[in-house]
N, C-alpha and C positions, 0 to 999 in steps of 0.2 A: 575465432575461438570455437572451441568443440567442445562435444558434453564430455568425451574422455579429461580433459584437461579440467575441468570445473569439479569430475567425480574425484579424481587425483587430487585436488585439492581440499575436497570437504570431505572425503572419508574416515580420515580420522577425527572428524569434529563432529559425526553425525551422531545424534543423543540413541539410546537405547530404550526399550521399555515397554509394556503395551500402554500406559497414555499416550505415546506419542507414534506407536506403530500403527494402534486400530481406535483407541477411544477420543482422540481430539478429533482426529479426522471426521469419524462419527457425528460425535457433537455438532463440527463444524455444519455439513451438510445437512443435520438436521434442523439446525438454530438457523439456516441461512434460509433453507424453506419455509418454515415458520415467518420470519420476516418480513419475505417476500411476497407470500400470501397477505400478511397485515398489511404490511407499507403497500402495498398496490394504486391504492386511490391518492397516497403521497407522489408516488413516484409520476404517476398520468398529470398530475398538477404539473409538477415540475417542467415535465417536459413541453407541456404546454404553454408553458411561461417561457421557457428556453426559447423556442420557437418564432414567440411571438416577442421576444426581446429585441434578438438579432439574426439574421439571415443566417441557414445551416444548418447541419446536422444538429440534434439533439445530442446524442453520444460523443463523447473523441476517445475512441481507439488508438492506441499504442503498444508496439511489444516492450515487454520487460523480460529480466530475468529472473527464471523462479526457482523452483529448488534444485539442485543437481546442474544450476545452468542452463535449464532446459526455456526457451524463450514461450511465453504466452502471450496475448494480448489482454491487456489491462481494458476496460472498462469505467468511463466516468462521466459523468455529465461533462457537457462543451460548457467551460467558462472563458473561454479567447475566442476574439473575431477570428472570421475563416477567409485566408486567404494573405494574411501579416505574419510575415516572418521578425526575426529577431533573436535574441539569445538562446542557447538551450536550455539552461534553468529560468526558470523563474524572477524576478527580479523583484523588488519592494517598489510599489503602485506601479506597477507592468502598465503600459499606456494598450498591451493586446486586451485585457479581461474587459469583460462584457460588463454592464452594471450591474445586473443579475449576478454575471459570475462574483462579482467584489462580495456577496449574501453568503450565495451557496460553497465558498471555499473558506468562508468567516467561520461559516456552521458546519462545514465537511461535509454538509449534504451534498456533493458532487462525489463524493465516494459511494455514497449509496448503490449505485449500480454494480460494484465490485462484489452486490453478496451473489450474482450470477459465476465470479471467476471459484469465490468460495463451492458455491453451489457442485461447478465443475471439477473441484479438486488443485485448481491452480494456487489458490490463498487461503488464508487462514485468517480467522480474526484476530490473534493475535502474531506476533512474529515480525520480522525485517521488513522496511517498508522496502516495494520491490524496486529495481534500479533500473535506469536506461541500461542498453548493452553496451552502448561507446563508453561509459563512462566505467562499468565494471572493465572491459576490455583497455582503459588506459590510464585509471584511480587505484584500482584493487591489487591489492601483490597477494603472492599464494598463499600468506597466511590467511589474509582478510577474505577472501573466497570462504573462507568456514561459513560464513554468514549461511551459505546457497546449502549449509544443508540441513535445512528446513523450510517447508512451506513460506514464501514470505505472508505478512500482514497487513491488516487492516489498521490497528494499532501495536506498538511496541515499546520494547522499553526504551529505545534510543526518543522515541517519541516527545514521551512523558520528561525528557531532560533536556528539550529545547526544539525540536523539529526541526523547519526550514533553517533557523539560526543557528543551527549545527554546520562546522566544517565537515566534507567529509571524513576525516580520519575521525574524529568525533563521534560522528554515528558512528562507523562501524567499529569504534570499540566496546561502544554500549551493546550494537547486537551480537559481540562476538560472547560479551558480556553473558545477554541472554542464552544464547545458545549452549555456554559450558554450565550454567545451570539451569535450563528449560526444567520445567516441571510443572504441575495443575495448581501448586503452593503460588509459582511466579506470574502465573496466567490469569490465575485471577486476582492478583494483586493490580497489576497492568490492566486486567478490564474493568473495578473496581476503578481506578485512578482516571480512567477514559476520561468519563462523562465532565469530570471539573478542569479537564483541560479544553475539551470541545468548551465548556459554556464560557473559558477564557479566552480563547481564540487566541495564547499567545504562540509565538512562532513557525504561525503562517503568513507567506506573503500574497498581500492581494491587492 
């Protein structure tokens, strides 16, 4: 897959405006600093627990795809043993996840590390959560590519209406959803609505 074909696809679905040309962007890198400076002495914990739970990297690295198609590496606390293969997604009580990890994927605190892709300009806190590439490359038809033209997120509206217990056609009609009316009105509505989904923990698998 090429970024030409992913631009052909999301060009006509790419939002307008300066909130979304210079001021979320803005926001994003700034709130993500901020953050990151605070969570500091969070994050050194974490990983120290990581570490000392089960053998391996602290981080697990993966690419995804982000806006325009363009592929990054994601960022997230290691919650699977290293070195267990098994399905691509995720499964409900995965026999990979670590004990630790069953906490940190209850609480999304394994996404914490993600405000570095923010930091970078990769993601945004709110927006599509980002997707493996095999799966945009043999899930997604060229409509559903509209998603890719926007930063993906941290949280979204596809989120807030089910997560993991969403099919994929499911999500991505909520974020094609989002995307035809993105706005600073929907943005914080969705980060507003975050926090009592995180302290639900419903539709994550762990």
């Amino acid at each position: 897959m090429t970024h030409d074909i992913f631009q052909a696809a999301t060009r006509t679905h790419a939002p307008r405006g300066c909130y979304t040309a210079w001021l979320k962007p803005l926001l994003d890198f700034l709130t993500a600093l901020v953050l990151l400076l605070a969570l500091a002495p969070l994050l050194l914990l974490l990983a120290m627990l990581i570490r000392l739970d089960s053998p391996g990297p602290v981080l697990f690295r993966q690419d995804r795809v982000g806006r325009l198609g363009r592929l990054f590496r994601i960022v997230k606390f290691r919650t699977m043993r290293t070195g267990v293969t098994g399905p691509l997604l995720t499964q409900e009580r995965d026999p990979r996840i670590t004990r630790l990890g069953h906490f940190l994927r209850r609480s999304s605190l394994d996404e914490l590390p993600q405000l570095f892709n923010i930091l970078r300009g990769e993601m945004s806190f709110i927006g599509p959560r980002p997707e493996l590439p095999q799966i945009v490359a043999t899930e997604y038809t060229a409509e559903q590519k509209g998603v890719l033209a926007v930063r993906p997120g941290l949280s979204g509206w596809a989120q807030l209406h089910g997560r993991d217990d969403l099919a994929i056609p499911q999500k991505l009609a909520y974020d094609l959803e989002y995307v035809a009316n993105l706005s600073w009105q929907l943005d914080l509505k969705i980060l507003l609505l975050t926090p009592g989904l995180l302290l639900s923990g419903r539709g994550i698998k762990h």
